[in-house]
DSSP file (Angstrom, degrees, kcal/mol; ACC not computed):
  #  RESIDUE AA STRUCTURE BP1 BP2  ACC     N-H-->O    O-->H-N    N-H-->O    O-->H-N    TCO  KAPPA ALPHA  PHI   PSI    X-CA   Y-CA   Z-CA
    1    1 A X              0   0    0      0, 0.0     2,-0.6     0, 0.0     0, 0.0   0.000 360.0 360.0 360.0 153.9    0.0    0.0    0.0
    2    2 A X        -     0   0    0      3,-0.0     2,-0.3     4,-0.0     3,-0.1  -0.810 360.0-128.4 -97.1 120.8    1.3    3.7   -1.0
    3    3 A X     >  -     0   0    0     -2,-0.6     4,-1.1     1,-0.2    -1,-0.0  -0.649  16.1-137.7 -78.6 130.8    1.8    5.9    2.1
    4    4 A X  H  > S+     0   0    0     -2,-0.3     4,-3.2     2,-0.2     5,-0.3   0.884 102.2  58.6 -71.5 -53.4   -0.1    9.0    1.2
    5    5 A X  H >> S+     0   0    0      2,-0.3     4,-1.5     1,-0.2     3,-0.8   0.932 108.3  48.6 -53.9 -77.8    2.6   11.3    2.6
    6    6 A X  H 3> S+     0   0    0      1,-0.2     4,-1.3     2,-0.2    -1,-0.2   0.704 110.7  55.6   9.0 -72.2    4.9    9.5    0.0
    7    7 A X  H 3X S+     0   0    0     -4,-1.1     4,-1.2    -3,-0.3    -2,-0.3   0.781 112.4  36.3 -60.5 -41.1    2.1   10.1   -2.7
    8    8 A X  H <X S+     0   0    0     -4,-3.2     4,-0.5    -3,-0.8    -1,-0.2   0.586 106.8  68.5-103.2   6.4    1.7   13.7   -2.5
    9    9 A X  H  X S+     0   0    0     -4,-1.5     4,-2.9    -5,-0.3    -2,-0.2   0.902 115.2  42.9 -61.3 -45.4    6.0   14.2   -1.8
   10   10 A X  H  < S+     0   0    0     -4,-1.3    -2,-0.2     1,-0.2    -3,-0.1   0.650 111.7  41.8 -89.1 -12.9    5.5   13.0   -5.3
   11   11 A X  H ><>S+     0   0    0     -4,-1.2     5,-0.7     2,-0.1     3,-0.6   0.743 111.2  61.5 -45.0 -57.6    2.7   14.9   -6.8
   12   12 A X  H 3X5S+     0   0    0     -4,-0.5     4,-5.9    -5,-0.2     5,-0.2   0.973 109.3  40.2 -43.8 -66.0    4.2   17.8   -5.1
   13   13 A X  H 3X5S+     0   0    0     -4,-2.9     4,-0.6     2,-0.2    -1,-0.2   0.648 114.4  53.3 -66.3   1.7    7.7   17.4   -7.3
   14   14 A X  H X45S+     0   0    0     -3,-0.6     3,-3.0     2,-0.1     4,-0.2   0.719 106.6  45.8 -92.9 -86.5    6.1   16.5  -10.6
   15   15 A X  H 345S+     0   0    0     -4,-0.4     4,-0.3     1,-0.3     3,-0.3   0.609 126.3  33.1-107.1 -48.8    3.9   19.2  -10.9
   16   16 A X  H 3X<S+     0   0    0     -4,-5.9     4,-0.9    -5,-0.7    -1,-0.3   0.591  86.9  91.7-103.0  19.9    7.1   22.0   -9.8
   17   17 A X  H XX S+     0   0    0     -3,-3.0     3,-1.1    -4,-0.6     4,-0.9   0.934  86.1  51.8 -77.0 -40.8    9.8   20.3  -11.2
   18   18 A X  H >4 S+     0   0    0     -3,-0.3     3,-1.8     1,-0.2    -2,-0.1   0.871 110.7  52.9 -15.6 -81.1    9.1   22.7  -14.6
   19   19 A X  H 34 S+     0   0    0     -4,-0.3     3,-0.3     2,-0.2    -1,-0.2   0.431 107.6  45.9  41.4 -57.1    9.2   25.6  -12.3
   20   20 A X  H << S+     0   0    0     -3,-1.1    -1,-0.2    -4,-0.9    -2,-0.2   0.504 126.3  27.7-105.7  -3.0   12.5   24.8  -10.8
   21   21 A X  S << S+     0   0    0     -3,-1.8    -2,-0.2    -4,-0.9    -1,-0.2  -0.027  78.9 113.6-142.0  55.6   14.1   24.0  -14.2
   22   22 A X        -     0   0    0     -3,-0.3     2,-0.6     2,-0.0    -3,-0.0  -0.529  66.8-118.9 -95.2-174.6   12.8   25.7  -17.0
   23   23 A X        -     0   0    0     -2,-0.2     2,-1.4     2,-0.0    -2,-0.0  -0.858  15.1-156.7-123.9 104.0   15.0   28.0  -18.4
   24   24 A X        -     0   0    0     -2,-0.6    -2,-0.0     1,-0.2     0, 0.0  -0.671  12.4-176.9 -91.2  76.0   14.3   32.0  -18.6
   25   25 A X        +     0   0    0     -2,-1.4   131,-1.3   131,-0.1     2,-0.6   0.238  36.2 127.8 -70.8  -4.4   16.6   33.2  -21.6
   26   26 A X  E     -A  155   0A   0    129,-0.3   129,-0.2     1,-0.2     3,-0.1  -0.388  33.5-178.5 -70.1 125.0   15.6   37.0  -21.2
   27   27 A X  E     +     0   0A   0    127,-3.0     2,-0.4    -2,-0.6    23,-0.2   0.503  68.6  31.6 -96.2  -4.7   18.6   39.1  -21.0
   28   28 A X  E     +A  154   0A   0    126,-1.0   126,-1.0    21,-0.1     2,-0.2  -0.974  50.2 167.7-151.1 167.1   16.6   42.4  -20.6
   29   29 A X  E     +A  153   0A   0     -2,-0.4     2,-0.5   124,-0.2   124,-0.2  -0.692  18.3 150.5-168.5 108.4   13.4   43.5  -19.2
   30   30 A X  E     -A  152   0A   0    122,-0.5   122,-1.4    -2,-0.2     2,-0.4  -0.840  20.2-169.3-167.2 143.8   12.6   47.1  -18.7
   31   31 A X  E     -A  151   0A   0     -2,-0.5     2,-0.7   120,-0.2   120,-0.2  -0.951   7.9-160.3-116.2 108.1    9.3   49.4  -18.6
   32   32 A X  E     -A  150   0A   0    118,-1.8   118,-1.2    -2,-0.4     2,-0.2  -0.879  10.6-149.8-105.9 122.0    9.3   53.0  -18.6
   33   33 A X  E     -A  149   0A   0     -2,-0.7     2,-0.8   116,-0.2   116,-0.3  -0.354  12.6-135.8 -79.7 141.0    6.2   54.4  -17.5
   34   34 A X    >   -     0   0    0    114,-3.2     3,-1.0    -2,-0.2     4,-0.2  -0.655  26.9-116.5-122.6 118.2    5.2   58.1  -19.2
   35   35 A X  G >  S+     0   0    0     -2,-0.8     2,-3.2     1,-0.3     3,-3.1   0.741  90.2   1.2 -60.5 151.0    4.1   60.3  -16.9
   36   36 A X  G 3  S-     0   0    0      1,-0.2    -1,-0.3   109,-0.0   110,-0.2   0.661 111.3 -91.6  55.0 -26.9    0.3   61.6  -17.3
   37   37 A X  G <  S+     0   0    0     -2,-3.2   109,-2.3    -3,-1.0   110,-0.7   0.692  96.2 129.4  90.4  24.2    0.2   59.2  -20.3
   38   38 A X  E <   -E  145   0B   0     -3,-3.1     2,-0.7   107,-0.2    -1,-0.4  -0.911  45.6-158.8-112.8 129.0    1.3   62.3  -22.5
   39   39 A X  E     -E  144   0B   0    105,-3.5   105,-1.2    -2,-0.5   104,-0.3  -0.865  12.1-167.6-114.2 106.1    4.5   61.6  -24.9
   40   40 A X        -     0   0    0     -2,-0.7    97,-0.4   103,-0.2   102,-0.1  -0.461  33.2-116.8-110.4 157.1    6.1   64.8  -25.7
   41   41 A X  S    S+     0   0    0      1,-0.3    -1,-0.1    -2,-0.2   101,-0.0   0.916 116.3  60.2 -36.6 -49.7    8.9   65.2  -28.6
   42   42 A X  S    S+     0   0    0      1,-0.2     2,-1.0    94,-0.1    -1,-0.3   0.812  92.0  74.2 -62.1 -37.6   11.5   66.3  -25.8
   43   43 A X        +     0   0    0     94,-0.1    94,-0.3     2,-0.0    -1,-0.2  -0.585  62.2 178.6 -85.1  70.4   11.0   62.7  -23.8
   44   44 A X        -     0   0    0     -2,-1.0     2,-0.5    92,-0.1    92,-0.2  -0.499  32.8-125.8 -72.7 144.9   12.9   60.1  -25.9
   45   45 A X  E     -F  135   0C   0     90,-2.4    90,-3.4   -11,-0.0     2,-0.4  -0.961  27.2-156.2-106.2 122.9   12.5   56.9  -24.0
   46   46 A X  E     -F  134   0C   0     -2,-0.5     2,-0.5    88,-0.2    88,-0.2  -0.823  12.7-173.3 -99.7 110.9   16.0   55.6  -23.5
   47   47 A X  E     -F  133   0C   0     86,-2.6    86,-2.4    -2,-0.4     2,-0.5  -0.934   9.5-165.0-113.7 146.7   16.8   51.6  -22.9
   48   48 A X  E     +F  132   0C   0     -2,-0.5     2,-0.4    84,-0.2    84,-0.2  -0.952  16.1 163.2-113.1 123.9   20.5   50.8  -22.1
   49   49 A X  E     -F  131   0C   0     82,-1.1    82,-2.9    -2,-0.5     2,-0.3  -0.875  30.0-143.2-125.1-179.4   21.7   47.2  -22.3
   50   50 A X  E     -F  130   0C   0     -2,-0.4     2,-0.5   -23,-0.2    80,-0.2  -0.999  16.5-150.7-128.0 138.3   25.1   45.1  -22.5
   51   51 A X  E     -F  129   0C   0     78,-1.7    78,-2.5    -2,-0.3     3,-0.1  -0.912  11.8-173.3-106.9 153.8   25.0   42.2  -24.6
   52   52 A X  S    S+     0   0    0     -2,-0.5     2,-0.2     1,-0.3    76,-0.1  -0.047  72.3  39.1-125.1  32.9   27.4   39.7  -23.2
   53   53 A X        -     0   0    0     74,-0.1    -1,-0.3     1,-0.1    72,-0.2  -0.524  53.9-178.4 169.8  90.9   27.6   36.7  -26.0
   54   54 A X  S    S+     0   0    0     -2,-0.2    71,-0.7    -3,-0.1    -1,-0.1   0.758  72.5  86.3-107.3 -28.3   27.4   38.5  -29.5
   55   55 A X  S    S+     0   0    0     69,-0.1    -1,-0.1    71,-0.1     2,-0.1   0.662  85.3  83.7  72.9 -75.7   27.6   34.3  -30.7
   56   56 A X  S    S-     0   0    0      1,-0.1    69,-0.6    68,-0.0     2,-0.2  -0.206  78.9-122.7 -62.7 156.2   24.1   34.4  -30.4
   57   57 A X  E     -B  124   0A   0    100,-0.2     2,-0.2    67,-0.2    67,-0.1  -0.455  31.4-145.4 -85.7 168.4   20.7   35.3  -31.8
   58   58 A X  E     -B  123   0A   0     65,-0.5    65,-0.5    98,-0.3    98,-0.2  -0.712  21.0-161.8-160.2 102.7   18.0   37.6  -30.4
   59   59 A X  E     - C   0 155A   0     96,-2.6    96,-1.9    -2,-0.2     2,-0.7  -0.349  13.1-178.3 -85.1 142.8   14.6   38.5  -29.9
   60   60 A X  E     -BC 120 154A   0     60,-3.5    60,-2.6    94,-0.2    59,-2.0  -0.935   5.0-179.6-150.4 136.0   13.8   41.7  -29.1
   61   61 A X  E     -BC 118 153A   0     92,-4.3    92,-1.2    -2,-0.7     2,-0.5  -0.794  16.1-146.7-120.9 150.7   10.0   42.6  -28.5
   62   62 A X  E     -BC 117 152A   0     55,-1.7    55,-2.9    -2,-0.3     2,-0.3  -0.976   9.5-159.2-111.3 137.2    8.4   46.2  -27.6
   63   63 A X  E     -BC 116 151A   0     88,-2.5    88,-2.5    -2,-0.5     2,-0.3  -0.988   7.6-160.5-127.7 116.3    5.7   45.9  -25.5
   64   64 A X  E     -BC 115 150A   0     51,-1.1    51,-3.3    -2,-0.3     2,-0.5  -0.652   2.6-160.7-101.0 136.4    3.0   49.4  -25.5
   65   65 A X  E     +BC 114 149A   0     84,-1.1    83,-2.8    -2,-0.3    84,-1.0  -0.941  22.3 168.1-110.0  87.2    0.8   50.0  -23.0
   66   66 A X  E     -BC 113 147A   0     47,-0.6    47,-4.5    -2,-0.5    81,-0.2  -0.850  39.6 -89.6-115.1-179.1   -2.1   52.4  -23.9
   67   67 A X  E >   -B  112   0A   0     79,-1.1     3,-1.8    45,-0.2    45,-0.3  -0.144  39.5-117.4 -92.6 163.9   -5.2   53.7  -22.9
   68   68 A X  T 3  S+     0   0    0     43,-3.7    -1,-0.2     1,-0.3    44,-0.2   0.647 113.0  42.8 -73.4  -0.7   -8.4   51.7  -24.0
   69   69 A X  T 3  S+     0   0    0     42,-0.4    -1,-0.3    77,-0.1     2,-0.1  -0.180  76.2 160.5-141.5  56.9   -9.8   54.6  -26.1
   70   70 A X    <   -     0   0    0     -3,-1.8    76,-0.1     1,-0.1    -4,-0.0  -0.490  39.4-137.9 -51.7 148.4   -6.4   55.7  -27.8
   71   71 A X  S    S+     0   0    0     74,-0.4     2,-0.2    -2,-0.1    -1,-0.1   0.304  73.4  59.0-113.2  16.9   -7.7   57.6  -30.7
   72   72 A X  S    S-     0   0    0      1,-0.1     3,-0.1    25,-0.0    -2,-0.1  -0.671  72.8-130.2-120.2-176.5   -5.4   56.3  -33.3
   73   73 A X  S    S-     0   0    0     -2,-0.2    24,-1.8     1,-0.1    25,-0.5   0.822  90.7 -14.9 -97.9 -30.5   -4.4   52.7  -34.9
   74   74 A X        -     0   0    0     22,-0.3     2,-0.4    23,-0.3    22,-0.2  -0.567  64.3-133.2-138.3-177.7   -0.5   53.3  -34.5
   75   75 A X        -     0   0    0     -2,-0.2    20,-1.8    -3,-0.1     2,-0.3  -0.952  20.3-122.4-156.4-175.0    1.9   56.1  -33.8
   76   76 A X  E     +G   94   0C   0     -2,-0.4    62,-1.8    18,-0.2     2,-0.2  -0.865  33.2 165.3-122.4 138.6    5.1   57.0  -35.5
   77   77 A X  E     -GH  93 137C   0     16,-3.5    16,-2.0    -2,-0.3     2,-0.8  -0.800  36.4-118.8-177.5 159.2    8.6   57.4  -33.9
   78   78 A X  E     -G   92   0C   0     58,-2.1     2,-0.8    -2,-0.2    58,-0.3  -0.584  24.4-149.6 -91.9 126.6   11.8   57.5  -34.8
   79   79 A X  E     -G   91   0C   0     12,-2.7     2,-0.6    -2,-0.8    12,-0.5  -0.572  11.3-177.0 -90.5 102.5   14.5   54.5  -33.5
   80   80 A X  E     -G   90   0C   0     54,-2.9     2,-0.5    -2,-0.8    54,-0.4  -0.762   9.9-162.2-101.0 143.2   17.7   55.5  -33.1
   81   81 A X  E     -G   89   0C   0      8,-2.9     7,-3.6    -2,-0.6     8,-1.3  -0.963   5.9-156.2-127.1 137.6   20.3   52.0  -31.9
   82   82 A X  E     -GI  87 132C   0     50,-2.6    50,-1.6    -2,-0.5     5,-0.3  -0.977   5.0-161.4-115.8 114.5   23.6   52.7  -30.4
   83   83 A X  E >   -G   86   0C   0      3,-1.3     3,-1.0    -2,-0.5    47,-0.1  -0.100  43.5 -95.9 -76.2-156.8   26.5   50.0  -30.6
   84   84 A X  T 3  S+     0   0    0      1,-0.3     3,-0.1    45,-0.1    46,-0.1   0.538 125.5  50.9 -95.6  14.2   29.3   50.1  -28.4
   85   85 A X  T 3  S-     0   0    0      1,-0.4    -1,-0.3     0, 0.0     2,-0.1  -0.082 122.8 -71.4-125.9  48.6   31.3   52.0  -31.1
   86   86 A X  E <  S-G   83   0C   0     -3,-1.0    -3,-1.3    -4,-0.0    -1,-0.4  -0.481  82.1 -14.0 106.8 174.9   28.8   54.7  -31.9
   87   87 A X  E     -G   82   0C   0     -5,-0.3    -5,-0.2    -2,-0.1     3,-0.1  -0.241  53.0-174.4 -45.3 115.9   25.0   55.6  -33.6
   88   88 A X  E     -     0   0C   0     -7,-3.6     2,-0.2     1,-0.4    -6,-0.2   0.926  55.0 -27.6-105.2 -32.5   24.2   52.4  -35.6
   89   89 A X  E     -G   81   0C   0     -8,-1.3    -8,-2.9   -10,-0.1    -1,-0.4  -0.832  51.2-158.2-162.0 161.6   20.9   53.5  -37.5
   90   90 A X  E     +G   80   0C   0     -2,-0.2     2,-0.3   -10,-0.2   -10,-0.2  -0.955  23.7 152.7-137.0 145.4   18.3   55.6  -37.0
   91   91 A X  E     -G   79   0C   0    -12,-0.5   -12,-2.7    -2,-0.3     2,-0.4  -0.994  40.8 -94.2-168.1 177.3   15.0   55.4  -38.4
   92   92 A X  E     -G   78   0C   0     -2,-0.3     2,-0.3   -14,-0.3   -14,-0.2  -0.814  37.3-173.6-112.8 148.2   11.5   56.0  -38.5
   93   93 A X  E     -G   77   0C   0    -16,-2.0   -16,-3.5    -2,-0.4     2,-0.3  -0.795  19.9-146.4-111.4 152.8    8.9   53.4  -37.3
   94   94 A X  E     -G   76   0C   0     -2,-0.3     2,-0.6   -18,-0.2   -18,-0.2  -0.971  12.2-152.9-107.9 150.1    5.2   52.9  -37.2
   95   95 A X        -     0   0    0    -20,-1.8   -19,-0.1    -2,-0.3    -2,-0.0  -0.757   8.5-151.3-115.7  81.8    4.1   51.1  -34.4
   96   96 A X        +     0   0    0     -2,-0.6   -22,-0.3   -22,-0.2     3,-0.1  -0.041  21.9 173.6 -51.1 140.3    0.5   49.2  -35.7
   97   97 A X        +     0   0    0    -24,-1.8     8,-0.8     1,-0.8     9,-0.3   0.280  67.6  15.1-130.9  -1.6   -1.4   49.1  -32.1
   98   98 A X  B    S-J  104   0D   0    -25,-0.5    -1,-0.8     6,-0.3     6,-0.3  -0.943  86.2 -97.0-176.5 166.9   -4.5   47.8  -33.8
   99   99 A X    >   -     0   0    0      4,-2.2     3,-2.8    -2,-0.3    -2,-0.0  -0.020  49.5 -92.8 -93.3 168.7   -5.9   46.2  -37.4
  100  100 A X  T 3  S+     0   0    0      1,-0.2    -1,-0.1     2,-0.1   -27,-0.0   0.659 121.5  54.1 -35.5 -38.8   -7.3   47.9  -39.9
  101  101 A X  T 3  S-     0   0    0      2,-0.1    -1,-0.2     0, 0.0    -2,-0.0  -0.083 124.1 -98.2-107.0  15.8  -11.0   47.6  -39.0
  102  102 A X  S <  S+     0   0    0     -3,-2.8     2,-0.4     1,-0.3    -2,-0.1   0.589  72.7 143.4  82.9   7.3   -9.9   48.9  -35.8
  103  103 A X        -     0   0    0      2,-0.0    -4,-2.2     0, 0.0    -1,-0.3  -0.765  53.5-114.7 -85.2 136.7   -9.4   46.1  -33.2
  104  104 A X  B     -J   98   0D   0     -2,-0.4    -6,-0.3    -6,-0.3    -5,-0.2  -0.362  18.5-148.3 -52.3 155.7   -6.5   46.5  -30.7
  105  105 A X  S    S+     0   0    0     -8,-0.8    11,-0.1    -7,-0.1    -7,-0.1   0.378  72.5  66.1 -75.5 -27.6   -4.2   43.8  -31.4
  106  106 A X  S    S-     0   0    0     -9,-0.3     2,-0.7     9,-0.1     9,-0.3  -0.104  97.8 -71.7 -89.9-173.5   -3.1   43.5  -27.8
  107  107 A X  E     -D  114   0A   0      7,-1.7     7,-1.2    -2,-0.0     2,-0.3  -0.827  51.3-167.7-107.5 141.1   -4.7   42.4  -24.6
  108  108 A X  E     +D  113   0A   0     -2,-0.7     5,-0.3     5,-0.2     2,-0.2  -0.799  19.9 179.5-121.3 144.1   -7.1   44.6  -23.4
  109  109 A X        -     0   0    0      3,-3.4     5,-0.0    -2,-0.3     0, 0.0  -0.564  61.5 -68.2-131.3-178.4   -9.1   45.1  -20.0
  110  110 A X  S    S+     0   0    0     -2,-0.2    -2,-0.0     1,-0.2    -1,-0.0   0.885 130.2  18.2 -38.3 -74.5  -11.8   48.2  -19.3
  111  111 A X  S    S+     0   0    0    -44,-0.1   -43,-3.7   -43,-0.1   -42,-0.4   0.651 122.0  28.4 -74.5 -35.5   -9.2   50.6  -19.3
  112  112 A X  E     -B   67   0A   0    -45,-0.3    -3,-3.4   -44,-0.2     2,-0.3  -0.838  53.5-149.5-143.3 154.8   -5.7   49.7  -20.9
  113  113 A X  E     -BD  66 108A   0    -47,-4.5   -47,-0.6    -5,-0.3     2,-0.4  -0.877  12.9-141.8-120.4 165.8   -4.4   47.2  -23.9
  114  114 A X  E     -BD  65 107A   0     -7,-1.2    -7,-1.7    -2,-0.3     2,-0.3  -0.986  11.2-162.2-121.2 124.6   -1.2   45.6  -24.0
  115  115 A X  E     -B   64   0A   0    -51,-3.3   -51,-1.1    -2,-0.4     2,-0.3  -0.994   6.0-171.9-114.4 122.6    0.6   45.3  -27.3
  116  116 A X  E     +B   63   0A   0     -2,-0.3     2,-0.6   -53,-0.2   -53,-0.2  -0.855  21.9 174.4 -97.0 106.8    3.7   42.7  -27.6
  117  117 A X  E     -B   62   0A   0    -55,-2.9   -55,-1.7    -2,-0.3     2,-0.3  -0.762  34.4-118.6-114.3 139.5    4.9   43.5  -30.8
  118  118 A X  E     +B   61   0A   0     -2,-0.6   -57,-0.2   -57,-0.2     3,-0.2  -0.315  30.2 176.6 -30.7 109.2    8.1   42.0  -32.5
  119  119 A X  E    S-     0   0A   0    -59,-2.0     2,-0.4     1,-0.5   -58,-0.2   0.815  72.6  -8.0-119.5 -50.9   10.5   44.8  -33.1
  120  120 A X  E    S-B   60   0A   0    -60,-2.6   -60,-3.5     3,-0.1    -1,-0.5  -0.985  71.0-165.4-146.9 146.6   13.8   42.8  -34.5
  121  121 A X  E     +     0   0A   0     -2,-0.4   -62,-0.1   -62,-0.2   -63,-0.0  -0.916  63.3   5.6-130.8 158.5   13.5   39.1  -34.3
  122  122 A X  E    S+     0   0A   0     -2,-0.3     2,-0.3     1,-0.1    -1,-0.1   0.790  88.5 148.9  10.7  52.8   17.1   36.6  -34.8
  123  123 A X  E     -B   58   0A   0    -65,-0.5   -65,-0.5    -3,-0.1     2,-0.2  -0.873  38.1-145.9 -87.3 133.4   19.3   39.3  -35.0
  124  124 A X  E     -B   57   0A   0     -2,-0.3     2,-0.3   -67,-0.1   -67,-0.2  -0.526   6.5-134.9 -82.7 170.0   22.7   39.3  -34.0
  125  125 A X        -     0   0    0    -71,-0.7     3,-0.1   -69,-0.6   -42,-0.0  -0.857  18.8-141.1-109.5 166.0   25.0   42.0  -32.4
  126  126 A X  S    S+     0   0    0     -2,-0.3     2,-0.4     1,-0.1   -72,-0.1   0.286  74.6  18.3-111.3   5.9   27.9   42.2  -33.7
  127  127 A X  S    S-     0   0    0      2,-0.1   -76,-0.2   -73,-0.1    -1,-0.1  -0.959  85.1-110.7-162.5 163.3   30.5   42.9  -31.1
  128  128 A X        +     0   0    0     -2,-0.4   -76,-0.2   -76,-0.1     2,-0.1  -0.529  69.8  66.3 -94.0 169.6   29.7   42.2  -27.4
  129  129 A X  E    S-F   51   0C   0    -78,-2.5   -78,-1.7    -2,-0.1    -2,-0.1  -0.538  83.3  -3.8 106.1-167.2   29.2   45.4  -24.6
  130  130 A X  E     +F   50   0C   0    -80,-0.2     2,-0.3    -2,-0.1   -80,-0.2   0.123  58.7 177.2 -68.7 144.1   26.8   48.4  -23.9
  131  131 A X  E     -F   49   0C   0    -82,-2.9   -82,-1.1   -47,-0.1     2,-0.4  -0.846  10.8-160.4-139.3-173.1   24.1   49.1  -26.2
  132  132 A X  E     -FI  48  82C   0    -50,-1.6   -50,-2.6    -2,-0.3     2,-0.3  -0.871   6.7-168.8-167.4 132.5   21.3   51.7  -26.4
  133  133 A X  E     -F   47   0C   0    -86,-2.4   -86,-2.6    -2,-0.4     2,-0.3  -0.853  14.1-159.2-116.2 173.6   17.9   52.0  -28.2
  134  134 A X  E     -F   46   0C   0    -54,-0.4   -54,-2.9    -2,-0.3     2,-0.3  -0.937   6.4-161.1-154.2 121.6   16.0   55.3  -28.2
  135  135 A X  E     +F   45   0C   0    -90,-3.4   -90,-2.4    -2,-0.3     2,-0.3  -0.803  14.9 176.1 -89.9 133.6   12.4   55.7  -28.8
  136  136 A X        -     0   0    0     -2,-0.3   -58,-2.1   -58,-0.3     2,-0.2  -0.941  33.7-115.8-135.7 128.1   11.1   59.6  -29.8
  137  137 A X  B     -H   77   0C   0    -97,-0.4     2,-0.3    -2,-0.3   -60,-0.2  -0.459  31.4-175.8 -71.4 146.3    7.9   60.2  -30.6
  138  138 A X        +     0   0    0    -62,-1.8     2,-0.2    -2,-0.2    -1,-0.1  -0.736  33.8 106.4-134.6  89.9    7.2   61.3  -33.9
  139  139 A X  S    S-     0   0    0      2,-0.4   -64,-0.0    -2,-0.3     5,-0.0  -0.475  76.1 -95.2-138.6-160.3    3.7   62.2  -34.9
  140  140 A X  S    S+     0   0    0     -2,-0.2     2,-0.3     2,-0.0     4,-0.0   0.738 102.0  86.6-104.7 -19.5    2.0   65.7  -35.6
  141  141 A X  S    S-     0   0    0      4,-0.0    -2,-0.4  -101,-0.0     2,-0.4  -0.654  73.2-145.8 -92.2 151.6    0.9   65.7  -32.3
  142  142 A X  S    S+     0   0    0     -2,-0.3  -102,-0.1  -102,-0.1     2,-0.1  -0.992  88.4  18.4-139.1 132.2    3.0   67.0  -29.4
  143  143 A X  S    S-     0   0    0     -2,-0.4     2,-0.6  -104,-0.3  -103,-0.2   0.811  88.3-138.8 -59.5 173.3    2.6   65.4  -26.6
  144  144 A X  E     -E   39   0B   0   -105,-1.2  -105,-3.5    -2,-0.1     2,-0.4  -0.923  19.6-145.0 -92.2 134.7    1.0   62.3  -27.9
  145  145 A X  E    S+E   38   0B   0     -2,-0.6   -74,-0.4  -107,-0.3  -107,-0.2  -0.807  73.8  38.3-107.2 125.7   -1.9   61.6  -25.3
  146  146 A X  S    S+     0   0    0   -109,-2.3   -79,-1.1     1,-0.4     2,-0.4   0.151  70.1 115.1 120.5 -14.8   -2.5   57.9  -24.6
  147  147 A X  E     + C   0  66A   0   -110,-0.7    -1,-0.4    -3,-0.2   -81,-0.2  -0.767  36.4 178.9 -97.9 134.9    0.8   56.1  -24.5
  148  148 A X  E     -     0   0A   0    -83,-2.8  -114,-3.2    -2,-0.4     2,-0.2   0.670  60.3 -28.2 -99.4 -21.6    1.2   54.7  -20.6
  149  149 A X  E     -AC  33  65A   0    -84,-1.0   -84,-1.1  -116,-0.3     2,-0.4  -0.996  46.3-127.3-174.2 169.3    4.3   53.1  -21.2
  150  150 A X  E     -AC  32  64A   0   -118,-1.2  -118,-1.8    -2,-0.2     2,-0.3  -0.912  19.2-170.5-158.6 134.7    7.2   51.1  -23.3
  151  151 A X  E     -AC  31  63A   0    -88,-2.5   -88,-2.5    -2,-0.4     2,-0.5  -0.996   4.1-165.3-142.8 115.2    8.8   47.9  -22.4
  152  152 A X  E     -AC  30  62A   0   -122,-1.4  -122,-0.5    -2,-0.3     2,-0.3  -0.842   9.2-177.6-115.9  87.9   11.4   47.0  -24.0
  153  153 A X  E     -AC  29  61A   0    -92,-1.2   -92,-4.3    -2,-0.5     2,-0.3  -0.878  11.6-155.9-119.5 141.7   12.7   42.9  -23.7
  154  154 A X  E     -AC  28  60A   0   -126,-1.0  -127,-3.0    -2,-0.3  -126,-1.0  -0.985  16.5-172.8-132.8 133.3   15.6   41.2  -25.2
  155  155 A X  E     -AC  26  59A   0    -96,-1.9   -96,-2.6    -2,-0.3  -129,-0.3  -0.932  33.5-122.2 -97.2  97.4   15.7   37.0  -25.8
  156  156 A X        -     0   0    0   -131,-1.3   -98,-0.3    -2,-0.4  -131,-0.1  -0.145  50.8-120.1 -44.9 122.6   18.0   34.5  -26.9
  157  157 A X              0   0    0    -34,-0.1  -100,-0.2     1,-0.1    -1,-0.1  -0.354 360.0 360.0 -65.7 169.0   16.0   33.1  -29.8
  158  158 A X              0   0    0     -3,-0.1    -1,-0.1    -2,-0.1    -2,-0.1   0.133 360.0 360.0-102.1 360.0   14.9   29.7  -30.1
């Protein structure tokens, strides 16, 4: 007969042995909240990283936070990426936050969506050390009203 205490020592470790070895391959994680939910020209949102293993590939996701009755589908802004030897491109992006016909793309509650959208997906860097992206918004409007935040996460791809 199976001593119960036994049976649920081993229930216990199946069910968190995932848990205690899965494998979390993000090398960055950071969220800058913007104040008032207003995104003025002057506020570039600045992420600093170090890549440490230029060997690898790398996902690298922005994730937008706005408010549930943003009044646009996207917003424009211009990406400047810094390697450790200088400006590496700059350019301008749109950042789709919802389809054509006007559905958010993200997940969305009474108040706020969440967008995670792919930004450069199995890319390498090319020499290891400090790096820097830089969001500015670039639209006609100044401040932009509605964006609550941008979070900025980097992955070993798979």
């Amino acid at each position: 007969m199976i001593n119960i205490y036994s049976f649920l020592i081993r229930c216990t470790v199946i069910l968190l042995f995932p848990f205690f070895f899965s494998c979390n391959s993000s090398i960055y994680d950071e969220t800058i909240i913007i104040e008032k939910s207003e995104w003025s020209i002057d506020n570039p949102i600045n992420f600093n990283f170090v890549i440490e293993d230029s060997s690898k590939l790398y996902n690298i996701y922005l994730e937008v936070q706005h408010d549930i009755d943003y009044q646009y589908q996207n917003f424009y802004c211009l990406v400047e990426s810094y390697a450790p030897g200088g400006l590496a491109q700059r350019q301008q992006n749109t950042v789709e936050l919802a389809t054509r016909k006007g559905k958010w793309k993200g997940k969305c509650n009474s108040e706020v969506c969440i967008s995670k959208i792919p930004f450069i997906t199995k890319t390498k860097f090319d020499v290891s050390g400090a790096y820097k992206i830089i969001f500015t918004q670039f639209t006609r409007n100044n401040p932009l009203e509605g964006i609550q935040s941008l979070r900025l996460t980097i992955n070993e791809a798979i």
